[in-house]
C-alpha positions in Angstrom: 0.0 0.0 0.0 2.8 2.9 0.9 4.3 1.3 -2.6 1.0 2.5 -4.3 0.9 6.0 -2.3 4.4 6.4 -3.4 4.0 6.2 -7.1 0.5 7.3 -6.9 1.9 10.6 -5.0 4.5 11.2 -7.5 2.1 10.2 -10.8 0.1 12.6 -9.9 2.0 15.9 -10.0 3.7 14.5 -13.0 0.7 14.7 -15.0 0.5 17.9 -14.3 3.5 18.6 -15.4 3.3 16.8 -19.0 -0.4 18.9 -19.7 1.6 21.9 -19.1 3.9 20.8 -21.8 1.5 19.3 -24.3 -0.9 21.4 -24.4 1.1 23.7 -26.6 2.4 21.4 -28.3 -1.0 19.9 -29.2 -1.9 23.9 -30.0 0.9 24.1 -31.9 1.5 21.7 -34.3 -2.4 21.3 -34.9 -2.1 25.0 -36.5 1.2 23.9 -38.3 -0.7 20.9 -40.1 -3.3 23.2 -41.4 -5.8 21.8 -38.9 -8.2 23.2 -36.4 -6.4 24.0 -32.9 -9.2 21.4 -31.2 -8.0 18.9 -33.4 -4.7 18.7 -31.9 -6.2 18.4 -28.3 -8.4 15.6 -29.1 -5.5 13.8 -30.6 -3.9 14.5 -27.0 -6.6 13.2 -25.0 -7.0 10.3 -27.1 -2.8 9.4 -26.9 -3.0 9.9 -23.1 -6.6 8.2 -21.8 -6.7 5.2 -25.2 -3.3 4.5 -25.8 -2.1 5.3 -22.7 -4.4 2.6 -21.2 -3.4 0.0 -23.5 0.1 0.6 -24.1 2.7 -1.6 -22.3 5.1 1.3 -21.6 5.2 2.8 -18.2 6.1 6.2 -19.0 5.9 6.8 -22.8 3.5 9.9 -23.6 1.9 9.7 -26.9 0.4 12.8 -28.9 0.4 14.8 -31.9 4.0 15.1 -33.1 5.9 17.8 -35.1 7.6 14.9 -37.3 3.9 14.3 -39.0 3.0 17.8 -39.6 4.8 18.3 -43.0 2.9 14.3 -44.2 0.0 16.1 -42.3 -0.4 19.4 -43.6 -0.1 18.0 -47.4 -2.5 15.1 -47.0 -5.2 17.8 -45.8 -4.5 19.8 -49.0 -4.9 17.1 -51.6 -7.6 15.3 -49.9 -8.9 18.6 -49.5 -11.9 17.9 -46.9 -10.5 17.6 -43.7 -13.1 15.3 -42.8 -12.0 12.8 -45.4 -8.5 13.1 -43.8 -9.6 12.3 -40.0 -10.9 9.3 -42.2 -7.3 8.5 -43.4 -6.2 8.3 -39.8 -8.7 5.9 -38.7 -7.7 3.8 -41.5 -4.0 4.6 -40.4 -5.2 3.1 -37.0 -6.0 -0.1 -38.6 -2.9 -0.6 -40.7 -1.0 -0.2 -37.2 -3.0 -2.7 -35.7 -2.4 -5.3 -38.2 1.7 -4.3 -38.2 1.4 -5.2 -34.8 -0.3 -8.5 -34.9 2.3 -9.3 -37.4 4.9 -8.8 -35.1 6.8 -5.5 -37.2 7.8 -4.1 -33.9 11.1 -6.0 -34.2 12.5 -3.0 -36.6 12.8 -0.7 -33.3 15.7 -3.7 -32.3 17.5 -3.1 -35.1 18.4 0.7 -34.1 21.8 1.4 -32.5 22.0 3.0 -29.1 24.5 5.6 -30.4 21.5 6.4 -33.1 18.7 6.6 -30.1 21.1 8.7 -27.6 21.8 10.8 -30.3 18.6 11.3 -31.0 17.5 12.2 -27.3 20.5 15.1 -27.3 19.2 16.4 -30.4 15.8 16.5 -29.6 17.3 18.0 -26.1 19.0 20.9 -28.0 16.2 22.0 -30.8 14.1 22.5 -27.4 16.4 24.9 -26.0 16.8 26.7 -29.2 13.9 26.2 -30.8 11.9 27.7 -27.7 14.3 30.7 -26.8 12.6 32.8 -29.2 9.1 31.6 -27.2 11.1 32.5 -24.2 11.8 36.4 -25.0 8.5 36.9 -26.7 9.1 36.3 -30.5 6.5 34.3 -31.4 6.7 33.8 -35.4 7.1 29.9 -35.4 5.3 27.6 -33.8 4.8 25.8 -31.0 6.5 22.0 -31.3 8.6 22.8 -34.5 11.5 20.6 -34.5 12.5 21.6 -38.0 15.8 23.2 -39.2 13.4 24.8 -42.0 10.5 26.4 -40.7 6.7 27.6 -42.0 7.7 31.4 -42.0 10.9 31.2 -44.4 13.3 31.1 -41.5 15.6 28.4 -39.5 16.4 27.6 -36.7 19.6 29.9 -36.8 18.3 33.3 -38.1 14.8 33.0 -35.7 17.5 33.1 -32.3 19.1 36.2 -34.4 15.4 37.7 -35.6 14.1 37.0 -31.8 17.2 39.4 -30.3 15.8 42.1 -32.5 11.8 41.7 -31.6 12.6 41.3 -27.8 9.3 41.9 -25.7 10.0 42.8 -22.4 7.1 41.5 -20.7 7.5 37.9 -21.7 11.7 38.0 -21.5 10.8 38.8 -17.8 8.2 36.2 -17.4 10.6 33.2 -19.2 13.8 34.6 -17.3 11.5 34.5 -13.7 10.1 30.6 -15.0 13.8 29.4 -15.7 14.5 30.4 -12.4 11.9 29.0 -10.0 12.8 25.6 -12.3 16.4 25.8 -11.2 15.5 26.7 -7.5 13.3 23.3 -7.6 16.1 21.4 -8.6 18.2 21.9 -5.8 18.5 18.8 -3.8 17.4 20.0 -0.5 14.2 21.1 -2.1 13.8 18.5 -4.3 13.9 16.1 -1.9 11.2 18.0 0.6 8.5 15.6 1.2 5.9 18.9 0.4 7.7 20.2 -2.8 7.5 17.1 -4.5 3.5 17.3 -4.4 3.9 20.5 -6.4 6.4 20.5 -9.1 8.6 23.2 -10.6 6.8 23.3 -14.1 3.9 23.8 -12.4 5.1 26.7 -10.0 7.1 28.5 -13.6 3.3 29.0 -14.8 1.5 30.1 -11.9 4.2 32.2 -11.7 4.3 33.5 -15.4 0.7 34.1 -15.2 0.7 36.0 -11.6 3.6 38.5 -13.2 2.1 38.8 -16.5 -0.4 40.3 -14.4 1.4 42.7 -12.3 3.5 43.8 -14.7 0.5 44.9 -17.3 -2.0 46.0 -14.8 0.0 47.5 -11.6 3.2 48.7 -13.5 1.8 49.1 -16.8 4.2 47.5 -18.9 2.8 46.0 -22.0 0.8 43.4 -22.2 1.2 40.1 -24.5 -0.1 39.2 -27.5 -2.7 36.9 -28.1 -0.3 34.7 -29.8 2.0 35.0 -26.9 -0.2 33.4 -24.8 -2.0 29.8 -24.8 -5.1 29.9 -27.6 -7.4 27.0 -26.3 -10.6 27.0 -28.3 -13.2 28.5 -26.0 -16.7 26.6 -26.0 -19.5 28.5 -24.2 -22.0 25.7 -23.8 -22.2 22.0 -24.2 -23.9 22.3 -27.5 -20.7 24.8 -29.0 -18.4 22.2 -27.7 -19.9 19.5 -29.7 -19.6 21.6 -32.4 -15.8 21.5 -32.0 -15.8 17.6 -33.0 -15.7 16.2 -37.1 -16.3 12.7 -37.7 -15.0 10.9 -40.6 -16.2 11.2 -43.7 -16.7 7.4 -44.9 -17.7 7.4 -48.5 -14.3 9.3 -48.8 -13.1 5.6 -48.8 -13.0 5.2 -52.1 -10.9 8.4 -52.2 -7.0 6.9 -53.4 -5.3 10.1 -51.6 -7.4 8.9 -48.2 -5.1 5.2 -48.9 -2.1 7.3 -49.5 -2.4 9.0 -46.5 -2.8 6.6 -44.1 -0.3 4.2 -45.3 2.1 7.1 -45.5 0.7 8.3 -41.6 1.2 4.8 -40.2 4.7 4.0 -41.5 5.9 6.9 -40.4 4.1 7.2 -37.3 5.2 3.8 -36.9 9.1 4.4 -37.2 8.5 7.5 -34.7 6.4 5.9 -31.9 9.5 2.9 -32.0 12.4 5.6 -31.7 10.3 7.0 -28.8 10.0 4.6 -26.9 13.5 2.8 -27.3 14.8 6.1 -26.1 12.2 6.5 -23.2 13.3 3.2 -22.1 16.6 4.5 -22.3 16.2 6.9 -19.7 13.6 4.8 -17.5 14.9 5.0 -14.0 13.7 0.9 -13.6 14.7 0.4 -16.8 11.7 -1.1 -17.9 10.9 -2.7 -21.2 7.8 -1.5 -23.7 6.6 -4.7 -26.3 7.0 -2.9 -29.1 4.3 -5.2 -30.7 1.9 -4.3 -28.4 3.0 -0.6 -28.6 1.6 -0.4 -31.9 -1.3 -2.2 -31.4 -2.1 0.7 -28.4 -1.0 3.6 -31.0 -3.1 2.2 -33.5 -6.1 1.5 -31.4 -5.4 5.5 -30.2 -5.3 6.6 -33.9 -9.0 5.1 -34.8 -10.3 7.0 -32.2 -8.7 10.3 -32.6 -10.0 10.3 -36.1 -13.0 8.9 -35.2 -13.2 12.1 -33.4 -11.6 14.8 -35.6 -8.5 14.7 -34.5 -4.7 14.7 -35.5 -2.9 11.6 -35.8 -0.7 10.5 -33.1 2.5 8.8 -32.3 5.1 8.3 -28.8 6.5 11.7 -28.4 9.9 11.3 -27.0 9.8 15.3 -25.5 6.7 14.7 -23.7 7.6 11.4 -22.1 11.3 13.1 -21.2 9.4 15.6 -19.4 7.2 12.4 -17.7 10.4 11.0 -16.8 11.5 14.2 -15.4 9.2 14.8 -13.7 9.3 11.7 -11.7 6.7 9.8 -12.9 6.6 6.0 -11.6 3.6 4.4 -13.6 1.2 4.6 -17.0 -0.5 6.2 -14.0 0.7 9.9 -15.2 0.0 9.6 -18.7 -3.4 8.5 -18.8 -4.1 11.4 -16.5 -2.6 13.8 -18.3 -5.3 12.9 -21.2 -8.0 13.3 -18.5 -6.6 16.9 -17.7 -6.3 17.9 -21.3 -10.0 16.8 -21.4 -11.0 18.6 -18.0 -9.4 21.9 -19.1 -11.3 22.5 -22.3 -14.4 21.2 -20.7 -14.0 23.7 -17.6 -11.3 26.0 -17.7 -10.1 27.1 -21.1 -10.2 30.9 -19.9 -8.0 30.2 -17.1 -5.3 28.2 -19.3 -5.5 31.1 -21.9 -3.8 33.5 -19.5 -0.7 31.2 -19.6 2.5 33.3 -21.1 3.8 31.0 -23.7 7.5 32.2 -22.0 6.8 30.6 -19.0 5.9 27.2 -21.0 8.9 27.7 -23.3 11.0 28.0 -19.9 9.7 24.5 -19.1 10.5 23.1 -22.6 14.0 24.2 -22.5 14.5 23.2 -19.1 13.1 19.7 -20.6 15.5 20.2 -23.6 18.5 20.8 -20.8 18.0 17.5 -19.3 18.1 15.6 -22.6 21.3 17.0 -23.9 23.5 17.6 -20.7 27.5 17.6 -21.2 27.9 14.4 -19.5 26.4 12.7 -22.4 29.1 13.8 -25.0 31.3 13.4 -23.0 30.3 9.5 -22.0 30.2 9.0 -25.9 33.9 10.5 -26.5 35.3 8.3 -24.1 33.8 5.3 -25.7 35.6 5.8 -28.7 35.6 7.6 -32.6 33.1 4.8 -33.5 30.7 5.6 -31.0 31.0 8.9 -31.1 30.8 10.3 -34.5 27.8 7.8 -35.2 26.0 9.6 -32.2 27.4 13.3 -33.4 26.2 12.5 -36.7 23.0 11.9 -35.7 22.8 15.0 -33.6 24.1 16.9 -36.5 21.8 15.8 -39.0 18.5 16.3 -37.3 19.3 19.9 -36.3 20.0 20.7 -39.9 16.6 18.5 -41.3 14.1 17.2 -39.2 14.1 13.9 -37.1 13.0 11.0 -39.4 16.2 12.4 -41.9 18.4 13.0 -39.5 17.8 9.3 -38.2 18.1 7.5 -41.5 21.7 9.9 -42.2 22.3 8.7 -38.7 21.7 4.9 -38.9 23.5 5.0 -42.4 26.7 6.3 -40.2 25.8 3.7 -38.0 25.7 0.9 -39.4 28.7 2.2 -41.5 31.0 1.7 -38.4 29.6 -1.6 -37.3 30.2 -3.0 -40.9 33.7 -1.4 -40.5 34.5 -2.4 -37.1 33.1 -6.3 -38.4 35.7 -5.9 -41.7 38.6 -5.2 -39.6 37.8 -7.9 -36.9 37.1 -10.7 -39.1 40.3 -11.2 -41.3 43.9 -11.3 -39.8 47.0 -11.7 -41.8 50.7 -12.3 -40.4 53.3 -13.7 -41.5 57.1 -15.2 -39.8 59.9 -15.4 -42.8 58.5 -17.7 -45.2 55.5 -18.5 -43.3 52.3 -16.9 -43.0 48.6 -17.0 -41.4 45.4 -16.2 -42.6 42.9 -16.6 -39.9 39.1 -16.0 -40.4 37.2 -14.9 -37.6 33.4 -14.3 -37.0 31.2 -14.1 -39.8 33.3 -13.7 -43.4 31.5 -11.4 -46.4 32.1 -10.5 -49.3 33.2 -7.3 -48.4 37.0 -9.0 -47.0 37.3 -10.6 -50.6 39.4 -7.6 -51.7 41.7 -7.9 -48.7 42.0 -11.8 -48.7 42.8 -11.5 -52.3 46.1 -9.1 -52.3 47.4 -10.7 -49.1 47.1 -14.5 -50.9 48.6 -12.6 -54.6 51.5 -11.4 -52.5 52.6 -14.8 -51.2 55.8 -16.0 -52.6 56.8 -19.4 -54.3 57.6 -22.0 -51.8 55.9 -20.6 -48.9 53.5 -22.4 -46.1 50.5 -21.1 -45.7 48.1 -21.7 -42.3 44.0 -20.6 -43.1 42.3 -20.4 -40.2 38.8 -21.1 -40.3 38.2 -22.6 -37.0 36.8 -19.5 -35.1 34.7 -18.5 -38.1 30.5 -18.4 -37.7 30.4 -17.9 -41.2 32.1 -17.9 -44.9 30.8 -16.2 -48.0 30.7 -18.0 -51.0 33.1 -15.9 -52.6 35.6 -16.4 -50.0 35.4 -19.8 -50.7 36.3 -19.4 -54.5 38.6 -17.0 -53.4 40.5 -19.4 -51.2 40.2 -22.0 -53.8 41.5 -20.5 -56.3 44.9 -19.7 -54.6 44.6 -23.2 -53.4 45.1 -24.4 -57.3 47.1 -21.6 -57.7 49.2 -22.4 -54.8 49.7 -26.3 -56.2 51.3 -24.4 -59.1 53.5 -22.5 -57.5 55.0 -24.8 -54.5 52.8 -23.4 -52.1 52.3 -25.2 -49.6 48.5 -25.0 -47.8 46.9 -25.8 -44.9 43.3 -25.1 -43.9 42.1 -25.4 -40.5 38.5 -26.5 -39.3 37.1 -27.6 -36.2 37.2 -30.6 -37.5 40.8 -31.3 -38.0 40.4 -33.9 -40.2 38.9 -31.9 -43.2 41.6 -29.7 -43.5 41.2 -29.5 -47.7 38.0 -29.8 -48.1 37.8 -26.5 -49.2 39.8 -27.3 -52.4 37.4 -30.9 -52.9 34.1 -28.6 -52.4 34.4 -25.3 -53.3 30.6 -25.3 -53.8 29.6 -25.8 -50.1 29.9 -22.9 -47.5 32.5 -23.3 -44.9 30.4 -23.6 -41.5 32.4 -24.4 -38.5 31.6 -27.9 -37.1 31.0 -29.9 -33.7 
């Protein structure tokens, strides 16, 4: 029972915490995709209370993500009728069912940890420059881009250098004041105080944010924000204007082939997203917990039909999000599914309260987030593991900052697996020689790829030599390492070379030469 009081006490504030954070996202990247601010929230609510229920990860937060709004905004344009769309993610839901069942999760294995890490520091970094401009009041892009290229014609580079010109005082004030009272709650003899952990920093950087906004427009007369500096929930009057907020699918659009397009395109690449999130929320899971990937997509898919059941975006594991679950000290699924309850609870009952909310103050709490995710000690970890660690996971970095994240994943898993194919070649062949004798040992598993090597080391053996191969610690031999060998076997008969082959099996020493056509497997 204290068990459950523990992680229900710590749940709790932490799904507070991640509503702070998504619900501009949600906001955000709903308005990016061309879609109706509502539709983003009821993609929220649905990734928090659906797949958050059925999901087998204990702290992955799922959502609308920035990665979907460029497929996004161009599927509503040439489907043209948003209500077909919200149809094309209901059928998106079903294709991510069925790559569940047939077990496609196993793809997420197949991603390097230097690729994932790398990842996590990027994602860390485009917070805290993406939402600096949020943080000082220059509001031109929106929330949740993770982008290098952005909607309004500028980067991430020249919006940090537009943002020092178009500085608003107000909201500079506000951020600066957030940042702090999120640093304060960090310290450890705060942290740890059995009453401050019921009420978390995030939480205190917006009640904060909204208290000053309020003295410093209406007792010191400074001016006051923007409407689009602040938080824009949609604003329903009465039950019957709220209904009025939902689209359902349009079904005859079925026989629409952009509607197919659409939400095969949606669920492969929500797909690929929701498995980097949560390998890299696993990653940074205190218990070090494991999420089924299988049944992860089943619970995203399952969340997908009834976000577009409902009107809204389509949704995938958001790894920014879940890093601020983590952070926040979230123990259980617990946090998430409550956070979709409190998305739900604040449009019902208190969007006029949440629309006094400075975006600085959120954008404080984003790049506190984005703090965490890329901290020194992480480069510094991959340095000292080595140049084929490190540049995979630099690369990585690198190459999202400059794109976005599903092409600065594929550059990074290219560099990847680049270095593990390398780091294979080297390992698998070794050649030495003593006077007149040499040694070819084979090691490991033996592709085609060493052919070029095996060959000039075997042309540049003399006449009359004695030659050892080595096969007896090899998984594997290509085929054209064994015509390779062969042929400098009946070479070597020529010349006076003497050869030996070596197997587990001691006595098949020259088999090689008597069945060139069979692959050399090790034996016993």
């Amino acid at each position: 029972m204290k068990d459950i009081f523990r992680s229900v006490s710590k749940d709790v504030p932490a799904s507070i915490v991640v509503t702070l954070v998504a619900l501009p996202l949600c906001l955000g990247i709903a308005l990016a995709s061309g879609a109706s601010p509502f539709s983003g929230i009821i993609a929220g609510i649905a990734g928090g209370i659906v797949t958050g229920l059925l999901s087998g990860s204990q702290l992955s937060v799922s959502g609308p993500a920035a990665g979907l709004t460029t497929i996004v905004a161009a599927a509503i344009v040439k489907i043209n009728v948003f209500e077909a769309f919200v149809l094309a993610v209901v059928l998106a839901g079903v294709f991510q069912i069925i790559l569940g069942w047939i077990k496609a999760g196993i793809v997420g294995d197949y991603i390097p940890n230097t690729v994932i890490k790398g990842m996590m520091a990027a994602i860390g970094i485009i917070l805290i420059m993406k939402q600096f401009p949020h943080l000082i009041g220059y509001d031109a892009d929106f929330e949740g881009d993770e982008s290098f290229f952005q909607p309004n014609n500028e980067n991430t580079f020249t919006a940090i250098t537009h943002a020092l010109d178009f500085i608003t005082p107000t909201a500079a004030i506000i951020g600066a004041t957030s940042l702090i009272f999120l640093r304060i709650w960090e310290i450890p003899i705060i942290k740890k105080s059995r009453w401050m952990v019921l009420v978390p920093g995030p939480l205190v950087a917006v009640i904060s944010g909204i208290f000053l906004h309020e003295i410093l427009t209406k007792l010191l007369q400074w001016e006051a924000l923007s409407a689009k500096q602040m938080v824009s929930l949609p604003v329903a009057e009465n039950m019957s204007a709220f209904h009025s907020l939902f689209v359902f699918p349009q079904w005859q659009a079925v026989t629409n082939p952009q509607v197919w397009i659409a939400a095969v395109t949606i669920a492969i690449v929500a797909s690929l997203e929701t498995l980097l999130g949560i390998e890299a929320v696993d990653k940074i899971d205190p218990q070090k917990r494991f999420t089924p990937p299988n049944r992860e997509l089943v619970a995203q898919g399952v969340g997908n039909i009834v976000s577009g059941f409902f009107g809204g975006l389509p949704i995938t594991s958001v790894v920014v999000r879940s890093s601020a679950n983590v952070s926040a000290g979230a123990q259980t699924k617990l946090s998430t599914i409550l956070h979709g309850f409190l998305l739900l609870l604040s449009v019902l009952f208190i969007p006029h309260l949440l629309n006094k909310i400075p975006l600085a103050a959120l954008a404080a709490v984003l790049i506190f987030t984005g703090y965490k995710l890329a901290k020194v000690s992480l480069f510094r970890e991959f340095y000292k593991k080595g140049w084929n660690q490190f540049i995979p996971f630099l690369v990585t970095i690198i190459a999202i900052l400059l794109s976005d994240l599903l092409i600065g994943i594929i550059i990074g898993l290219l560099v990847g697996f680049y270095f593990i194919l390398k780091n294979n070649f080297r390992t698998s062949v070794a050649f030495v020689s003593d006077g007149n004798n040499y040694l070819l040992r084979l090691r490991k598993d033996v592709s085609f790829l060493n052919k070029p090597i095996i060959k000039s080391r075997l042309d540049k053996i003399p006449s009359g030599a004695y030659v050892l191969i080595d096969a007896s610690r090899a998984d594997y031999i290509d085929k054209d390492i064994i015509d390779e060998i062969n042929q400098f076997i009946g070479r070597a008969a020529i010349s006076g070379i003497q050869v030996e082959i070596k197997k587990k099996n001691f006595n098949q020493y020259h088999r090689l030469l008597a069945e060139p056509e069979k692959d050399l497997q090790p034996e016993g």
